[in-house]
Every structure is written in structure tokens, then in C-alpha cells.
C-alpha positions as CSV (number, residue, x, y, z in Angstrom):
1,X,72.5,-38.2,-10.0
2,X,70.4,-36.0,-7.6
3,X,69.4,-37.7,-4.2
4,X,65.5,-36.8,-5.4
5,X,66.2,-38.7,-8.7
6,X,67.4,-41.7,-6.6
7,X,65.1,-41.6,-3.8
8,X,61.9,-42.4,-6.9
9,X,64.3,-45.1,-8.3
10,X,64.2,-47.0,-5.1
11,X,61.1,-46.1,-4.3
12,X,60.0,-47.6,-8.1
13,X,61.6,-51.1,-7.0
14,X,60.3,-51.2,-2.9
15,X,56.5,-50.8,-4.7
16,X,57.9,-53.2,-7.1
17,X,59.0,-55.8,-4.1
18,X,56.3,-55.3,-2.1
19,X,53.3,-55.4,-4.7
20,X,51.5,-58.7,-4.7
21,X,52.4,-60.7,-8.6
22,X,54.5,-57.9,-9.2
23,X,51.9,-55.6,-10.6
24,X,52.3,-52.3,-12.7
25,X,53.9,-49.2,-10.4
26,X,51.6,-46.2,-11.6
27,X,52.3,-42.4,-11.0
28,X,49.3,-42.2,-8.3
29,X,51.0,-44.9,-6.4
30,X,54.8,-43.0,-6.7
31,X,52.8,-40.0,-5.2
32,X,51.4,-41.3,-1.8
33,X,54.6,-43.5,-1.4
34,X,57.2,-40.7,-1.6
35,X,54.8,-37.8,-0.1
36,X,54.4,-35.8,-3.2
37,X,52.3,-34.2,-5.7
38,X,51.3,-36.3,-8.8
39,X,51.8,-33.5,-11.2
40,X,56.1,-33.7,-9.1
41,X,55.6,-37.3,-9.9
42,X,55.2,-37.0,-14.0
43,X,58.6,-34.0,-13.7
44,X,60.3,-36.6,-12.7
45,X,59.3,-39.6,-14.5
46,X,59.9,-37.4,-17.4
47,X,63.5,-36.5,-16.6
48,X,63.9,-39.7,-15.2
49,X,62.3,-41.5,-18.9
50,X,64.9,-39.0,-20.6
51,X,68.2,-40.3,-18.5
52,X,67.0,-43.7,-19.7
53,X,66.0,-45.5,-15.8
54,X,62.7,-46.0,-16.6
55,X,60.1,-46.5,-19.1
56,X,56.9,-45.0,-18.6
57,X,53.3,-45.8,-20.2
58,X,51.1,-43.2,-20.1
59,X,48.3,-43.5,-18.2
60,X,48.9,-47.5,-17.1
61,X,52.3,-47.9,-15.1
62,X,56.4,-47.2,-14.9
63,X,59.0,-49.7,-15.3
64,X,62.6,-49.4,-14.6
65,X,64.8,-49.6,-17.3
66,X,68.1,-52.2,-17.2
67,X,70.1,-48.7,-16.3
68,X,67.8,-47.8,-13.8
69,X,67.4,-51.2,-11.9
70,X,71.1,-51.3,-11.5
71,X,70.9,-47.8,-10.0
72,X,68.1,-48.5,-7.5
73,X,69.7,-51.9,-6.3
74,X,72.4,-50.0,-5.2
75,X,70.2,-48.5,-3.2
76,X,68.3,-50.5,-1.8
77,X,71.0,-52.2,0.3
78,X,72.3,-49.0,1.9
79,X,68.5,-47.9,3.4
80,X,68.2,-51.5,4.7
81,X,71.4,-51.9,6.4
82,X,70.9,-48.1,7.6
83,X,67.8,-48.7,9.0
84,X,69.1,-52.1,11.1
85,X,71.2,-50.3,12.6
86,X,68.9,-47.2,13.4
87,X,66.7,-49.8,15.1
88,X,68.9,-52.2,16.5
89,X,72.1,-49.9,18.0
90,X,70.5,-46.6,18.2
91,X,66.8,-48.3,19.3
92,X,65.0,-46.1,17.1
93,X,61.1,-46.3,16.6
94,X,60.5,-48.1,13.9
95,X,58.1,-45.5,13.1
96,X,60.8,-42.8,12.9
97,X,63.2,-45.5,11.2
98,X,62.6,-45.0,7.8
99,X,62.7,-41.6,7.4
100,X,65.9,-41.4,9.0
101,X,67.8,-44.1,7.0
102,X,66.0,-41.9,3.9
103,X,68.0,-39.0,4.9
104,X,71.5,-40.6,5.9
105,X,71.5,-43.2,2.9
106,X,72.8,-40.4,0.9
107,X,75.6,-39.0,3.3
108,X,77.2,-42.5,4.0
109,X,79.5,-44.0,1.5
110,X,80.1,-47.0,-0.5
111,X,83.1,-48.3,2.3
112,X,81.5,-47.1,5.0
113,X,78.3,-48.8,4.4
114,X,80.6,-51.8,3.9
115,X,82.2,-51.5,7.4
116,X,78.1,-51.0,8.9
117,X,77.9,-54.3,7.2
118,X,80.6,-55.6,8.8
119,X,79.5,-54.0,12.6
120,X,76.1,-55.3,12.2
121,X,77.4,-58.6,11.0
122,X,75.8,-59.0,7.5
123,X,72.2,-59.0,8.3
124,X,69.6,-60.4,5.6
125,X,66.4,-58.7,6.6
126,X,65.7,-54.9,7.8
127,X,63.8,-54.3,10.6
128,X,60.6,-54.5,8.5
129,X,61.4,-58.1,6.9
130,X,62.5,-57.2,3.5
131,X,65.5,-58.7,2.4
132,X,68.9,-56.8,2.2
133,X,70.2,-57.9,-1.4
């Protein structure tokens, strides 16, 4: 899977998290979120709808498929724990944090995310208060 392919997974599921009763994700929302065009947003909902991670309704909202919610809690650890220790060890903004755990969450692996874990001794929240499944 492409790194842009899993970067609107997670992003799909953080909208998800942080929308109040868990309300439909639409396309517009996708587009301010991950800094892009809408028309970039329905390319890859499209490819993403074919792979089977998401199911889309035109014109109302996107939902992650089974597949793709799998995919995108994988994720969604490895920013989190990336951006604790951004903030905490390396004292980064938080302003700065995010994009920065965006770009090394795809560079670290599986064990050494595990070993971060370890170093930072299993944290629960990210610097922003969202949980760390």
C-alpha cells in the first residue's frame, strides 16, 4: 500500500475519532484535513473504494470498510507514539509535531516502533490527548 493511500485511511478514522456522535466523514472534510484538492480526494476514494477499505456514498459521506479499519488502526498507534516522543524527547512544537510524526510514521518499522514504546514507557495519550490504541 502507498504511504498516500494510508495517510487518507488514518486520516478517515482521526475525523472519525474526533467528530462529535461519530458523524459521516465527507470528501470536503478529507480535503481541508489532509491539505488537498477535492477533485485528489474522489482519485483516491475511488482507488481506495476499489481495494475494498472504504465505502463511499456519493455525495453524503465515506466509511471504512472492515479491511480498511484494520489498516488504519495500525496506523494510528505508530503517529501517536511518534509524535510523544517528537514532543517529549526531542521537545518539538507541538505545532511542527504532527507533520513530522506524518513523515517518519512511514520510515519506522513494526519493531522499532515497538522498542519507542518500550523507551517512552507505553504512553496512552499523544501529546494532543487522543488515545494511543
Amino acid at each position: 500500500m502507498r504511504q498516500s493511500q494510508e495517510d487518507y485511511l488514518k486520516a478517515i478514522l482521526v475525523l472519525w475519532e474526533k467528530s462529535t456522535k461519530n458523524r459521516n466523514i465527507r470528501s470536503v472534510d478529507l480535503a481541508r484535513y489532509l491539505h488537498v484538492s477535492k477533485a485528489a480526494v474522489s482519485k483516491m476514494l475511488r482507488r481506495l473504494a476499489f481495494q475494498g477499505f472504504v465505502e463511499v456514498m456519493p455525495y453524503t459521506s465515506v466509511v471504512l470498510t472492515r479491511k480498511g479499519m484494520v489498516r488504519a488502526i495500525t496506523l494510528v498507534p505508530k503517529h501517536r507514539l511518534i509524535e510523544v516522543f517528537l514532543y517529549r524527547v526531542l521537545k518539538v512544537n507541538k505545532k511542527f509535531m504532527h507533520g513530522e510524526a506524518q513523515k517518519l510514521e512511514h520510515a519506522f518499522s513494526d519493531s522499532t516502533i515497538e522498542k519507542l514504546n518500550i523507551f517512552l514507557k507505553a504512553p496512552k495519550v499523544c501529546p494532543d490527548g487522543y488515545p494511543i490504541p
